[in-house]
PyMOL Python script that loads the backbone (N, CA, C, O; Angstrom):
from pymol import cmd

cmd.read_pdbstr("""\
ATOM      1  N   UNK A   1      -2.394 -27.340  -6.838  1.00  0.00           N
ATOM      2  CA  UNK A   1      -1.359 -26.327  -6.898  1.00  0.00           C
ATOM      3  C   UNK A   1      -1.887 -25.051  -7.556  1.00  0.00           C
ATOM      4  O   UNK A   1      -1.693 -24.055  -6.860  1.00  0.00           O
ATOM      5  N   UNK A   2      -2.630 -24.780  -8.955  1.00  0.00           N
ATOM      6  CA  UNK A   2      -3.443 -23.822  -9.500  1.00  0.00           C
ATOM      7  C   UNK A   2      -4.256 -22.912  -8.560  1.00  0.00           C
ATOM      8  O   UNK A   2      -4.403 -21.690  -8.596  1.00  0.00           O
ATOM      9  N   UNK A   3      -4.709 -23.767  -7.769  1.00  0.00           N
ATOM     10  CA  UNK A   3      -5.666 -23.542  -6.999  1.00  0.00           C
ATOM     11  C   UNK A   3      -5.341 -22.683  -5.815  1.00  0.00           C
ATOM     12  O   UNK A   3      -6.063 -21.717  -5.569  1.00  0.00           O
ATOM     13  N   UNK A   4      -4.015 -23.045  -4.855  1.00  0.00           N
ATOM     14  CA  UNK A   4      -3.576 -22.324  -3.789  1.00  0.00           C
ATOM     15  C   UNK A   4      -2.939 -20.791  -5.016  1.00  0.00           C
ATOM     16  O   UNK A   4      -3.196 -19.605  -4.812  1.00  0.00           O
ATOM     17  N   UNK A   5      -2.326 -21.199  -5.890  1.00  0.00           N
ATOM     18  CA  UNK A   5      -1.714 -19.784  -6.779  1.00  0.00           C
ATOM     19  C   UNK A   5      -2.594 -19.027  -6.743  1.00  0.00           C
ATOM     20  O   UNK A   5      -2.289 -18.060  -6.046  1.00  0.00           O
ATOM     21  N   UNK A   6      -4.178 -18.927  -7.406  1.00  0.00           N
ATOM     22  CA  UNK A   6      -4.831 -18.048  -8.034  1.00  0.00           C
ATOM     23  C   UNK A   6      -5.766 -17.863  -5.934  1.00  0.00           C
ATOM     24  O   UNK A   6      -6.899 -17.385  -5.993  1.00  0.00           O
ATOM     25  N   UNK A   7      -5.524 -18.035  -5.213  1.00  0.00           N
ATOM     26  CA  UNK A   7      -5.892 -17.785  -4.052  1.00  0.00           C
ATOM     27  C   UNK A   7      -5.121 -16.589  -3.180  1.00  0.00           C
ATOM     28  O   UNK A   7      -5.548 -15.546  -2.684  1.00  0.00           O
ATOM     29  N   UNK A   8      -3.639 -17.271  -3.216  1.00  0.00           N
ATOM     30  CA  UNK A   8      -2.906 -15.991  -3.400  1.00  0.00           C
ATOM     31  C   UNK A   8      -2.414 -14.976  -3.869  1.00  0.00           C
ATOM     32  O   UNK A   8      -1.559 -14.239  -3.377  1.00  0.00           O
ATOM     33  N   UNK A   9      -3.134 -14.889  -5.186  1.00  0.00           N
ATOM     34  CA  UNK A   9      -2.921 -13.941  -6.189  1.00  0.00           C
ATOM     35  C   UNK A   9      -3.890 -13.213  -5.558  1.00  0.00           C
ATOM     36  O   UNK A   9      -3.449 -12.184  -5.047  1.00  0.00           O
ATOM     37  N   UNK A  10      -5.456 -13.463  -5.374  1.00  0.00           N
ATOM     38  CA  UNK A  10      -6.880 -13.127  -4.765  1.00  0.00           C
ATOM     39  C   UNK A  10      -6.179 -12.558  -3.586  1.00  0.00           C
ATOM     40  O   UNK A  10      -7.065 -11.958  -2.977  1.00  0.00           O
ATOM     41  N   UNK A  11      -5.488 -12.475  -3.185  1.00  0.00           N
ATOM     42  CA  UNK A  11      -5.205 -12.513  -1.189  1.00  0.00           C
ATOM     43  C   UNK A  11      -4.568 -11.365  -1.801  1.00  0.00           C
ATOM     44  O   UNK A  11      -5.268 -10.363  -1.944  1.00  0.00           O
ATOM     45  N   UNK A  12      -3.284 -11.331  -2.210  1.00  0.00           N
ATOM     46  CA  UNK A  12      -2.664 -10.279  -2.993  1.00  0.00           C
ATOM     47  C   UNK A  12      -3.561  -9.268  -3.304  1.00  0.00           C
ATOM     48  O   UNK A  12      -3.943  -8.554  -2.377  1.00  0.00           O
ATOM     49  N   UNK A  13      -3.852  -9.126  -4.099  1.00  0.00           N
ATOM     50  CA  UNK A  13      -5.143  -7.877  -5.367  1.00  0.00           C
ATOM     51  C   UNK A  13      -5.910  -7.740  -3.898  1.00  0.00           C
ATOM     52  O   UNK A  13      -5.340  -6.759  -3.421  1.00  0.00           O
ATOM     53  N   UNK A  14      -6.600  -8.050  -3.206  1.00  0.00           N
ATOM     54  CA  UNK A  14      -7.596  -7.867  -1.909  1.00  0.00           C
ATOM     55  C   UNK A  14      -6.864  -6.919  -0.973  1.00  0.00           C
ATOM     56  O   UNK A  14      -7.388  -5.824  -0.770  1.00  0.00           O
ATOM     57  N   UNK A  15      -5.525  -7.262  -0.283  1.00  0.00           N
ATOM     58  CA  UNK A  15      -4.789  -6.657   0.210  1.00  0.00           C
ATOM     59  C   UNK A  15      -4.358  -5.371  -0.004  1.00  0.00           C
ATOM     60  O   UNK A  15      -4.453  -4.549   0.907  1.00  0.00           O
ATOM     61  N   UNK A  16      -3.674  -4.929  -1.594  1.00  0.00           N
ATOM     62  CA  UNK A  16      -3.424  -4.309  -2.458  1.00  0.00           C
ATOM     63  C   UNK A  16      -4.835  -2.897  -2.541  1.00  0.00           C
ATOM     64  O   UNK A  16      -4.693  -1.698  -2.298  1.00  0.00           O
ATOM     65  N   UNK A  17      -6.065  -3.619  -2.954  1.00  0.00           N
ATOM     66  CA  UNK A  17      -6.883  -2.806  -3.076  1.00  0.00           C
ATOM     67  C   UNK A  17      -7.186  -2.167  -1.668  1.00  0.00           C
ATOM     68  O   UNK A  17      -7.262  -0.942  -1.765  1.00  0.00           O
ATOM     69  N   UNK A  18      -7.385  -2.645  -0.366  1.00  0.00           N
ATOM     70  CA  UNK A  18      -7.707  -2.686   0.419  1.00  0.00           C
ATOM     71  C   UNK A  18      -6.732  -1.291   1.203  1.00  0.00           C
ATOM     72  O   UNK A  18      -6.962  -0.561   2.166  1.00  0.00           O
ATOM     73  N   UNK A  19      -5.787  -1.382   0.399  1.00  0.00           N
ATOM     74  CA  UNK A  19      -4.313  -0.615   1.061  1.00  0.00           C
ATOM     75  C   UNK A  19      -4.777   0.784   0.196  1.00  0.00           C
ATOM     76  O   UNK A  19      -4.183   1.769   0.634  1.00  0.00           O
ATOM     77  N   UNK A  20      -5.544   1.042  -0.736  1.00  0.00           N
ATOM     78  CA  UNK A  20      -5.579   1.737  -1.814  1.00  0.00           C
ATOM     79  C   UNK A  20      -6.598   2.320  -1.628  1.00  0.00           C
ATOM     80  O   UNK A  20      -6.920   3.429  -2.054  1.00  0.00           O
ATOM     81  N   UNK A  21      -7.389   1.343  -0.735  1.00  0.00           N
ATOM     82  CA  UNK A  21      -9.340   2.231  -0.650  1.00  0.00           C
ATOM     83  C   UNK A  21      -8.829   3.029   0.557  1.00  0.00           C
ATOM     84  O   UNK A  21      -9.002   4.247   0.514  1.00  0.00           O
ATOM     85  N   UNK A  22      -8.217   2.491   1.639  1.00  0.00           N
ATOM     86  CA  UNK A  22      -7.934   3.167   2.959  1.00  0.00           C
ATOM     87  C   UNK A  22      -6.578   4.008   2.714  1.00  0.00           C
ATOM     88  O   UNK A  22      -6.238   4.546   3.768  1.00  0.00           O
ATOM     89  N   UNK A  23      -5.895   4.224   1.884  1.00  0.00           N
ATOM     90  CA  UNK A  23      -5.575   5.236   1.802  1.00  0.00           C
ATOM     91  C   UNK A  23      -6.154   6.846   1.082  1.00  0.00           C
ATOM     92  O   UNK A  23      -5.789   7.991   1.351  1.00  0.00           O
ATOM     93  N   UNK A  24      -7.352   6.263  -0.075  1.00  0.00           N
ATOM     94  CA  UNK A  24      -7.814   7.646  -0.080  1.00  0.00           C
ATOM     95  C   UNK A  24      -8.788   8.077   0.925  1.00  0.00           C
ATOM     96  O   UNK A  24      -9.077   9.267   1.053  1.00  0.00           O
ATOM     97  N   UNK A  25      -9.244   7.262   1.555  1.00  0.00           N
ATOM     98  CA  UNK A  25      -9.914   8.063   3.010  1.00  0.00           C
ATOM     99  C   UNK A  25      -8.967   8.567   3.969  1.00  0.00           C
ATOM    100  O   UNK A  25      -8.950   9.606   4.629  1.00  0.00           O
ATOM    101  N   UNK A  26      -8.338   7.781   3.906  1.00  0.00           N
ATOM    102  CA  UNK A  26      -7.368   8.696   4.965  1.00  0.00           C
ATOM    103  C   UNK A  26      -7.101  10.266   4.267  1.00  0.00           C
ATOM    104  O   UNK A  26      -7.284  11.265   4.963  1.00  0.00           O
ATOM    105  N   UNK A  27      -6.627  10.386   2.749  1.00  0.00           N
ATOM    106  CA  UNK A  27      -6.431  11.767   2.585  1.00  0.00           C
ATOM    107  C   UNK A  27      -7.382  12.409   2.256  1.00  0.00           C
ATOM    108  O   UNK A  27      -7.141  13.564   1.905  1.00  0.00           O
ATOM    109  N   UNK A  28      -8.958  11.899   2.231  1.00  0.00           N
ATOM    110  CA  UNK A  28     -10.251  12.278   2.264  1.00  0.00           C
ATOM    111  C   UNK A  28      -9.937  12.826   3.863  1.00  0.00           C
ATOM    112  O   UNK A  28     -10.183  14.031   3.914  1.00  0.00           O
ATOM    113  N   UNK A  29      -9.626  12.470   4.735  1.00  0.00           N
ATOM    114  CA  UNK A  29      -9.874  12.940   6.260  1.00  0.00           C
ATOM    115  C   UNK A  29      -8.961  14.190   6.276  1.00  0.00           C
ATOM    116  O   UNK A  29      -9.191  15.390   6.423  1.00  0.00           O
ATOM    117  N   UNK A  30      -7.883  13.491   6.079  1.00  0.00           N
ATOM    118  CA  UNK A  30      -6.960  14.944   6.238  1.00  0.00           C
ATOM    119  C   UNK A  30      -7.217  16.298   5.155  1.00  0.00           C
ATOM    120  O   UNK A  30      -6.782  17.438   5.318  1.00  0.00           O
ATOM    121  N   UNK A  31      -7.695  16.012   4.507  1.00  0.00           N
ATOM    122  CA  UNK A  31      -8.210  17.056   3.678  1.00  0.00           C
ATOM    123  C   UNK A  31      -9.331  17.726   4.395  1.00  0.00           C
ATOM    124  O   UNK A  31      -9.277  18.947   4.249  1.00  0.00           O
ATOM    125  N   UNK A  32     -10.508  17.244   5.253  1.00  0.00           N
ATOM    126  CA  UNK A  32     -11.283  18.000   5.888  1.00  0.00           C
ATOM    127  C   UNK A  32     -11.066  18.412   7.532  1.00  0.00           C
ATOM    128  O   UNK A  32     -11.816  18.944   8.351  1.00  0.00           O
ATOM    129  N   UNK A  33      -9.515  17.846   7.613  1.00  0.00           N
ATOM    130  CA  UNK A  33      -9.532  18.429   8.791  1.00  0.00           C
ATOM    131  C   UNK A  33      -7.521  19.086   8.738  1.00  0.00           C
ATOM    132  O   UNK A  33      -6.612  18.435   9.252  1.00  0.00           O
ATOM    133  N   UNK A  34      -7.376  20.028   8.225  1.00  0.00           N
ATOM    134  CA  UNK A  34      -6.273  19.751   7.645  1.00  0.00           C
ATOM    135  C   UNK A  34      -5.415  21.075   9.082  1.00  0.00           C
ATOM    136  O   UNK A  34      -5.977  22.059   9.563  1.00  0.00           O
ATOM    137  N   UNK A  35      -4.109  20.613   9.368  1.00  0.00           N
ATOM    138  CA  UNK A  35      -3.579  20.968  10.650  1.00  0.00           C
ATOM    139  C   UNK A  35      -4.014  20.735  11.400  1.00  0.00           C
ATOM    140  O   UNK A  35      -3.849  21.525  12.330  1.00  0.00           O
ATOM    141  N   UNK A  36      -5.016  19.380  11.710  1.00  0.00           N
ATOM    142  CA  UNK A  36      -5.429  19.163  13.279  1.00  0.00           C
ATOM    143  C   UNK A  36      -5.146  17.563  13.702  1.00  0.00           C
ATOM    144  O   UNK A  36      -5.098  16.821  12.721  1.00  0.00           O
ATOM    145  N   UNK A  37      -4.994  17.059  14.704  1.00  0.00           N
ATOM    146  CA  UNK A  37      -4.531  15.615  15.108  1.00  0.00           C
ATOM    147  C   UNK A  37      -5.250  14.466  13.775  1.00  0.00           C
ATOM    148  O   UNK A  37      -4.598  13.457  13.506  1.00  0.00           O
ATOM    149  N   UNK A  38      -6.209  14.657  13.238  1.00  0.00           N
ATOM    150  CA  UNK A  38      -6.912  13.724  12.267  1.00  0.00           C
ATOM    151  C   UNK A  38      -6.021  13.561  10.992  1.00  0.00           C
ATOM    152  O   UNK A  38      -6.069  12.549  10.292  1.00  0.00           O
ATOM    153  N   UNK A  39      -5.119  14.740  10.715  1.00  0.00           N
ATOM    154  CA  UNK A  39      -4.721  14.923   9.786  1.00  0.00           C
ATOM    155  C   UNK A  39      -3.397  13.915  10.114  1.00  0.00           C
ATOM    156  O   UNK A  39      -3.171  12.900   9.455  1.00  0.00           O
ATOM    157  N   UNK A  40      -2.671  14.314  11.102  1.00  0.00           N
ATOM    158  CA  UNK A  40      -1.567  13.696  11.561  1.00  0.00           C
ATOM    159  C   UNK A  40      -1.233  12.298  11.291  1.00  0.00           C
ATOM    160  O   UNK A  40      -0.270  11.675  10.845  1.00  0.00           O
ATOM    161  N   UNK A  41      -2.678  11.992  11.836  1.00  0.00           N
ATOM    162  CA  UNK A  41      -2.744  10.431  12.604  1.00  0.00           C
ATOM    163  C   UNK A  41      -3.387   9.971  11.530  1.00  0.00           C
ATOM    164  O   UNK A  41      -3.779   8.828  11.763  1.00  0.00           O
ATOM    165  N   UNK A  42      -3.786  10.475  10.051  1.00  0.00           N
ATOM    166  CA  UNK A  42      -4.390   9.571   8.790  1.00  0.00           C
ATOM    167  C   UNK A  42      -3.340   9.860   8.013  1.00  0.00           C
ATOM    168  O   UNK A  42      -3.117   8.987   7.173  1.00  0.00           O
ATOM    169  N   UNK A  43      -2.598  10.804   7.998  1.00  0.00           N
ATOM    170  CA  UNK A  43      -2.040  10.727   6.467  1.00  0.00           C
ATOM    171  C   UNK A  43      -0.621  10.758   6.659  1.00  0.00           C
ATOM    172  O   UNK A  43       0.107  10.416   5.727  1.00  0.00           O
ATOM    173  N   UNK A  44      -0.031  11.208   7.998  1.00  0.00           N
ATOM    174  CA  UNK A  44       1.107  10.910   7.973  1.00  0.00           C
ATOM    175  C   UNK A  44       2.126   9.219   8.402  1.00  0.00           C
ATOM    176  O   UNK A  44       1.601   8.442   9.200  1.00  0.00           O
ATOM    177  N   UNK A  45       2.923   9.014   8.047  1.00  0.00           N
ATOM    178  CA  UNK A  45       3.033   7.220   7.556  1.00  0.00           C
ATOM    179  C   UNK A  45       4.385   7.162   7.431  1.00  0.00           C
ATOM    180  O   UNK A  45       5.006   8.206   7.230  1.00  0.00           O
ATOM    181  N   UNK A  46       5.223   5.607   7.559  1.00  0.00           N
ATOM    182  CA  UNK A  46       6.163   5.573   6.858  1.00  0.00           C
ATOM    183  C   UNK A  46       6.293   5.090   5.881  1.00  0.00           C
ATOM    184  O   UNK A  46       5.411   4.309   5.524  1.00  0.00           O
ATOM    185  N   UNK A  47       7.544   5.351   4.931  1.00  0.00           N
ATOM    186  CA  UNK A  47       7.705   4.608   3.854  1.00  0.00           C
ATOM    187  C   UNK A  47       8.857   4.297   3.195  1.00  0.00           C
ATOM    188  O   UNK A  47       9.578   4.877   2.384  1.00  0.00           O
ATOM    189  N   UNK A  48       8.854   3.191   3.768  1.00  0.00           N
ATOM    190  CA  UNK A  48       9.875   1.903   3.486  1.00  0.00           C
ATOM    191  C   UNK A  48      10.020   1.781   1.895  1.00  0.00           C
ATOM    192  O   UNK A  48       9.129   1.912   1.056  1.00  0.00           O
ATOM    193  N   UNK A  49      11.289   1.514   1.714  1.00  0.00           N
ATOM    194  CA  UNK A  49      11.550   1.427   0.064  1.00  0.00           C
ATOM    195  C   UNK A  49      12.962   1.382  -0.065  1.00  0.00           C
ATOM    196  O   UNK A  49      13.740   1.198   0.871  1.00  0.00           O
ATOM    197  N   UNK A  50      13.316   1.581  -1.436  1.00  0.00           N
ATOM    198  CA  UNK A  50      14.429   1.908  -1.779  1.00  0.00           C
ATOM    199  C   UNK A  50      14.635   3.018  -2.600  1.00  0.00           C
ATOM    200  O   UNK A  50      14.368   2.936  -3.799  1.00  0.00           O
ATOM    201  N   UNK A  51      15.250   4.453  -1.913  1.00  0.00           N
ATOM    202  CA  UNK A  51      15.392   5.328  -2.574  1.00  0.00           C
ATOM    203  C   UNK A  51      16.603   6.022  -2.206  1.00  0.00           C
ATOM    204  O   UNK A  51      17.096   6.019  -1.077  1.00  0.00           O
ATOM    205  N   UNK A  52      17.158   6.751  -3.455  1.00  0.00           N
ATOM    206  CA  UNK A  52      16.693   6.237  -4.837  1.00  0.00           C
ATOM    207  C   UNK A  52      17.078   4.918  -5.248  1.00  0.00           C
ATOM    208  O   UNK A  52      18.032   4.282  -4.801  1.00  0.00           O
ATOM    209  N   UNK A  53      16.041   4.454  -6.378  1.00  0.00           N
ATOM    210  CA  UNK A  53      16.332   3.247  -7.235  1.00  0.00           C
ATOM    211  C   UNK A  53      17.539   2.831  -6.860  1.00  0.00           C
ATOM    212  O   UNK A  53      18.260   3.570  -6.191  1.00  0.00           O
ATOM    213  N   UNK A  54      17.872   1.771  -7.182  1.00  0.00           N
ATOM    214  CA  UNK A  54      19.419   0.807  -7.305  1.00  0.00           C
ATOM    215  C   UNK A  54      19.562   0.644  -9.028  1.00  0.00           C
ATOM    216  O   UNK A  54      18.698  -0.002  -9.622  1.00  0.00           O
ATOM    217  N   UNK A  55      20.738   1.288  -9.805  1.00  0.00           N
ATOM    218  CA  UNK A  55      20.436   1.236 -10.969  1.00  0.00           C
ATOM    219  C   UNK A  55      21.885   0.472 -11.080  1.00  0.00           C
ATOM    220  O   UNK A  55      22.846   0.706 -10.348  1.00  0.00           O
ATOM    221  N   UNK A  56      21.842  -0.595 -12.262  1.00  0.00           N
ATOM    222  CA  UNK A  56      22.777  -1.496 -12.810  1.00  0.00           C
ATOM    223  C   UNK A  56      23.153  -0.741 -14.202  1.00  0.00           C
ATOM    224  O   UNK A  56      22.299  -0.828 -15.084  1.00  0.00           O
ATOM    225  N   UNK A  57      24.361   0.005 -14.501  1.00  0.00           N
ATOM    226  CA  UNK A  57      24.230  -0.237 -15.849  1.00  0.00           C
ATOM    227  C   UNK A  57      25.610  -0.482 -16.446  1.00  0.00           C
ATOM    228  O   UNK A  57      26.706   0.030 -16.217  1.00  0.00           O
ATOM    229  N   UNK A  58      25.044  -1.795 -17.609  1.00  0.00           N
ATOM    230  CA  UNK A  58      25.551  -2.882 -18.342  1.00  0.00           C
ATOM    231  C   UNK A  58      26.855  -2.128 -19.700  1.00  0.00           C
ATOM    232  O   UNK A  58      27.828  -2.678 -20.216  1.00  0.00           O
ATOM    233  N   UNK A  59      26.225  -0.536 -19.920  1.00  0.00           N
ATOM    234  CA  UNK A  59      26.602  -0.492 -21.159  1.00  0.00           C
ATOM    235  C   UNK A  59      25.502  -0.838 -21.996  1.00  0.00           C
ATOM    236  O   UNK A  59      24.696   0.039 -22.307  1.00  0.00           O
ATOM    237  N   UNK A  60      25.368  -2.006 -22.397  1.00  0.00           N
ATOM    238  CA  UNK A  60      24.072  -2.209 -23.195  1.00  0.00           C
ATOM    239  C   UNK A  60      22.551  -2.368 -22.501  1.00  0.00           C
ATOM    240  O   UNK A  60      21.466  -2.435 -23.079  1.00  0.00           O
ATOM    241  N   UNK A  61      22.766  -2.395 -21.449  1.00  0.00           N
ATOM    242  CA  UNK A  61      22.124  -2.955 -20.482  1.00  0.00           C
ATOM    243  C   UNK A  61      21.191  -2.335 -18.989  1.00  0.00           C
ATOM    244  O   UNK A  61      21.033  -3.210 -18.138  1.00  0.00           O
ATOM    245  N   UNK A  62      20.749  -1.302 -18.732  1.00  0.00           N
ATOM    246  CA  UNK A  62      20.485  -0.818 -17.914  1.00  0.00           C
ATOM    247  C   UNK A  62      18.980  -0.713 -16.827  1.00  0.00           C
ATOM    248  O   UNK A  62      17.891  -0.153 -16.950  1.00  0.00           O
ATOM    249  N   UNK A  63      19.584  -1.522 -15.816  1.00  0.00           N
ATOM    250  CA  UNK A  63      18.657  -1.983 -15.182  1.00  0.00           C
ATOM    251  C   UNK A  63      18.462  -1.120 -13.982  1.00  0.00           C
ATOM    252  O   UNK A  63      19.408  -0.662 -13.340  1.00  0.00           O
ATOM    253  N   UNK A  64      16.976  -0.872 -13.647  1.00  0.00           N
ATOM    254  CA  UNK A  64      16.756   0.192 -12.904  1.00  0.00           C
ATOM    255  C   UNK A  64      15.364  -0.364 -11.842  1.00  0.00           C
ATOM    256  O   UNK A  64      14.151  -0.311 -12.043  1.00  0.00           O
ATOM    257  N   UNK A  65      16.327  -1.003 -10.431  1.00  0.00           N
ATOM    258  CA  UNK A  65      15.657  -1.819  -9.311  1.00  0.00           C
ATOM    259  C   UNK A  65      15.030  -0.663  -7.980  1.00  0.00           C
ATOM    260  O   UNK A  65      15.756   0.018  -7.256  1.00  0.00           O
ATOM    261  N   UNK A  66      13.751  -0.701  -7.950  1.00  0.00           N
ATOM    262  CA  UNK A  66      13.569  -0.127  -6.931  1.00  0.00           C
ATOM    263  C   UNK A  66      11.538  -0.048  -6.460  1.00  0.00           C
ATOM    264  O   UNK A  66      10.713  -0.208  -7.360  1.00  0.00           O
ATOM    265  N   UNK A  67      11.241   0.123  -5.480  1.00  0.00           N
ATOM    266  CA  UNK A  67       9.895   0.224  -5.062  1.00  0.00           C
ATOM    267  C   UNK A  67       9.873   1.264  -4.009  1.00  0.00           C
ATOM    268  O   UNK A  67      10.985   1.753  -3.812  1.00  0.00           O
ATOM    269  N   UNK A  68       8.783   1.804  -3.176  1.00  0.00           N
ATOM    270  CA  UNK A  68       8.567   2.421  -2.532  1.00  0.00           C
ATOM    271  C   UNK A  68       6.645   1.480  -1.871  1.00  0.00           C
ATOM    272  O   UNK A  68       5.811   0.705  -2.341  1.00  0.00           O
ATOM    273  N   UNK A  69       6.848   2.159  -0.745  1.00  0.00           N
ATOM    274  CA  UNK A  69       5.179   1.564  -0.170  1.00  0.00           C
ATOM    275  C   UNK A  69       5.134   3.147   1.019  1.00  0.00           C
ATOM    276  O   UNK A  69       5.980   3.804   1.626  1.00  0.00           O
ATOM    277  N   UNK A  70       3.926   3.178   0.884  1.00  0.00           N
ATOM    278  CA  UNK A  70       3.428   4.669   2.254  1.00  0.00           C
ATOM    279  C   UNK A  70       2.316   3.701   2.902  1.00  0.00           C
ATOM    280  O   UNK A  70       1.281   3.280   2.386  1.00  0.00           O
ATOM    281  N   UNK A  71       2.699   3.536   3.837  1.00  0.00           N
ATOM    282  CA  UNK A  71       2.391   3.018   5.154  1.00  0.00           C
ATOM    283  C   UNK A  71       1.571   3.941   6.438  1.00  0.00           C
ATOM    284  O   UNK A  71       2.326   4.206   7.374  1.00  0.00           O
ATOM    285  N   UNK A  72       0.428   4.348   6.557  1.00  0.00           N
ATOM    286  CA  UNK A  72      -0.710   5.176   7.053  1.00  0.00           C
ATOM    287  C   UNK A  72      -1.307   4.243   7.777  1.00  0.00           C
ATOM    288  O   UNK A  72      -1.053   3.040   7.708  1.00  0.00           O
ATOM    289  N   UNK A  73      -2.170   4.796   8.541  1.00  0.00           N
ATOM    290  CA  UNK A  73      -2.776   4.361   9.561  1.00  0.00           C
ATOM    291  C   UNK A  73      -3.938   3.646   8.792  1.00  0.00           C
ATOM    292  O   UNK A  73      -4.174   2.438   8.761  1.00  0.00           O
ATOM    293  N   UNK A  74      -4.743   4.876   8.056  1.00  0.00           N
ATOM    294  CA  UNK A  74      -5.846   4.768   6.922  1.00  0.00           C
ATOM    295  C   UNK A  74      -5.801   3.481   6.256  1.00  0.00           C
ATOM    296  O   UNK A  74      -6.641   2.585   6.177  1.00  0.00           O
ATOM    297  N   UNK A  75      -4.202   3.636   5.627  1.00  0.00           N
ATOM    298  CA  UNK A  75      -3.758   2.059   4.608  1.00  0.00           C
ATOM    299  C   UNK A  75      -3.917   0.985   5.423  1.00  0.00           C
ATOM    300  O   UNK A  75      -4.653   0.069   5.054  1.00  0.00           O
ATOM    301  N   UNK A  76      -3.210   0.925   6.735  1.00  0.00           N
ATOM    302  CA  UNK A  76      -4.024  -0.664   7.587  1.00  0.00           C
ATOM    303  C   UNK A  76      -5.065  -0.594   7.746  1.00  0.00           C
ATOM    304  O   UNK A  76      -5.672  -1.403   7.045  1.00  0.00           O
ATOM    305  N   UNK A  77      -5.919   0.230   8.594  1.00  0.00           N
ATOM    306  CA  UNK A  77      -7.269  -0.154   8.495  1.00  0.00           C
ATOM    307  C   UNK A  77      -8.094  -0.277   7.595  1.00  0.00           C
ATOM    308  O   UNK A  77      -9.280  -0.383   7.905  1.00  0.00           O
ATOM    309  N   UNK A  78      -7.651  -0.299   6.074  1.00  0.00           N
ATOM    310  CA  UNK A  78      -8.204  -0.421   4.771  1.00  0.00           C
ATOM    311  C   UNK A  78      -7.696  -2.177   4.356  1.00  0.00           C
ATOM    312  O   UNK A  78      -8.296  -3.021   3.689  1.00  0.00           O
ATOM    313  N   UNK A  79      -6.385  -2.244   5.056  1.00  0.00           N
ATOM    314  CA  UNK A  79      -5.786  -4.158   4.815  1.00  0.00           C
ATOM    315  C   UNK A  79      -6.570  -4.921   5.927  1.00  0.00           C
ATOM    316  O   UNK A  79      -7.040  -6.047   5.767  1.00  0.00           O
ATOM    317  N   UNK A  80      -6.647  -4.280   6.925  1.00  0.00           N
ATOM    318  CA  UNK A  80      -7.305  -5.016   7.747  1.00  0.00           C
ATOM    319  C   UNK A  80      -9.379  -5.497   7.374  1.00  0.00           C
ATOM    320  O   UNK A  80     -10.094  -6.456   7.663  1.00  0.00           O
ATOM    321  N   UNK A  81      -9.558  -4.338   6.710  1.00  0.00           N
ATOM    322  CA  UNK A  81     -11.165  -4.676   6.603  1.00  0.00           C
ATOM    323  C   UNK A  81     -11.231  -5.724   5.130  1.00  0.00           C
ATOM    324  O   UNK A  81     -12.055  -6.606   4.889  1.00  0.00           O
ATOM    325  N   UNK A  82     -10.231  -5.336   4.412  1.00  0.00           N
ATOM    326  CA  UNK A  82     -10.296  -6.032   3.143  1.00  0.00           C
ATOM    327  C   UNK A  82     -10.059  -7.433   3.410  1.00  0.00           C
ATOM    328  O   UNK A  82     -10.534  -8.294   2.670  1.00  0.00           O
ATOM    329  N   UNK A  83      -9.195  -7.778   4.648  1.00  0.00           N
ATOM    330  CA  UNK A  83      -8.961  -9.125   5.204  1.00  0.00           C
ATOM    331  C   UNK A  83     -10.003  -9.750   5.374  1.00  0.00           C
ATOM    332  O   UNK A  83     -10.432 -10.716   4.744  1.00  0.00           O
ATOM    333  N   UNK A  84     -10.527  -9.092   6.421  1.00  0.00           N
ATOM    334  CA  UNK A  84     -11.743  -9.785   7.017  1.00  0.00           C
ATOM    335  C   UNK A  84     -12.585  -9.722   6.206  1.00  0.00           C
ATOM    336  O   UNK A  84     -13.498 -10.035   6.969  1.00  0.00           O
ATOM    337  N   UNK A  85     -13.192  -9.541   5.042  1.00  0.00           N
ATOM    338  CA  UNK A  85     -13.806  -9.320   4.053  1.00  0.00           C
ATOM    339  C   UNK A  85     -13.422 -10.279   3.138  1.00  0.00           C
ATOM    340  O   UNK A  85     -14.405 -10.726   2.546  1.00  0.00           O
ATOM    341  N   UNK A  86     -12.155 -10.872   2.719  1.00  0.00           N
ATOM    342  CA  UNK A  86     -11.661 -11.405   1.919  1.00  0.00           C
ATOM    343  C   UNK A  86     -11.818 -13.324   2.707  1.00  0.00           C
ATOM    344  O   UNK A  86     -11.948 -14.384   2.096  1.00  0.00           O
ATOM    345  N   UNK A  87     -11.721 -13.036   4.397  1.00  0.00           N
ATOM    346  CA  UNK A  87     -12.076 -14.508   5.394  1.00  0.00           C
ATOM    347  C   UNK A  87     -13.574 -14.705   4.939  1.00  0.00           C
ATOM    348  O   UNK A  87     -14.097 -15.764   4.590  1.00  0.00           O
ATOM    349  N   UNK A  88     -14.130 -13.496   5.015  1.00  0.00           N
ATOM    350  CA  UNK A  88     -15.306 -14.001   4.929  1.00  0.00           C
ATOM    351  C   UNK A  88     -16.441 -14.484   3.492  1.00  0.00           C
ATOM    352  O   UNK A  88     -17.585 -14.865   3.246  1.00  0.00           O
ATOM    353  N   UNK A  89     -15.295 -14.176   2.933  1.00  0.00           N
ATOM    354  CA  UNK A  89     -16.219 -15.038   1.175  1.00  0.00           C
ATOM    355  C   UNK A  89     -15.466 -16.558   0.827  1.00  0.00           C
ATOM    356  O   UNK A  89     -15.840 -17.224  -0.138  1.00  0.00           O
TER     357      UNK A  89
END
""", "prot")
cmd.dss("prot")
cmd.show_as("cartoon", "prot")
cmd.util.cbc("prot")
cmd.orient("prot")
């Protein structure tokens, strides 16, 4: 059981980073090509979330629920290599 956890934690952080390396190339690209289809097609993305926040408050208590993710072309092909990278160790 330890064992599958700290695998998917690994799968997680791999993914994560992977989403993080391919997104600064992507705005590495659009930065050197900036108003032209490269720019478009790397840095523009959706992004799914919740905004704004969902906030609870208790009075004593104030809870403040929410995430955001930017979703790029750059960012998959950064999950996708980190995958196969991550199959292959």
């Amino acid at each position: 059981m330890a064992k599958r956890t700290t695998e998917a934690a690994g799968l997680i952080i791999i993914i994560i980073i992977g989403a993080l390396i391919g997104t600064v190339i992507g705005e590495i690209i659009a930065l050197l090509a900036p108003g032209g289809i490269l720019e478009r097609l790397f840095s523009k993305g959706v992004s799914p979330g919740i905004v704004p926040p969902a906030t609870l408050d208790l009075k004593v208590l104030t809870l403040t629920l929410g995430f955001s993710l930017k979703l790029n072309l750059a960012s998959l092909f950064g999950i996708v290599i980190a995958l196969y990278i991550y199959r292959r160790l």
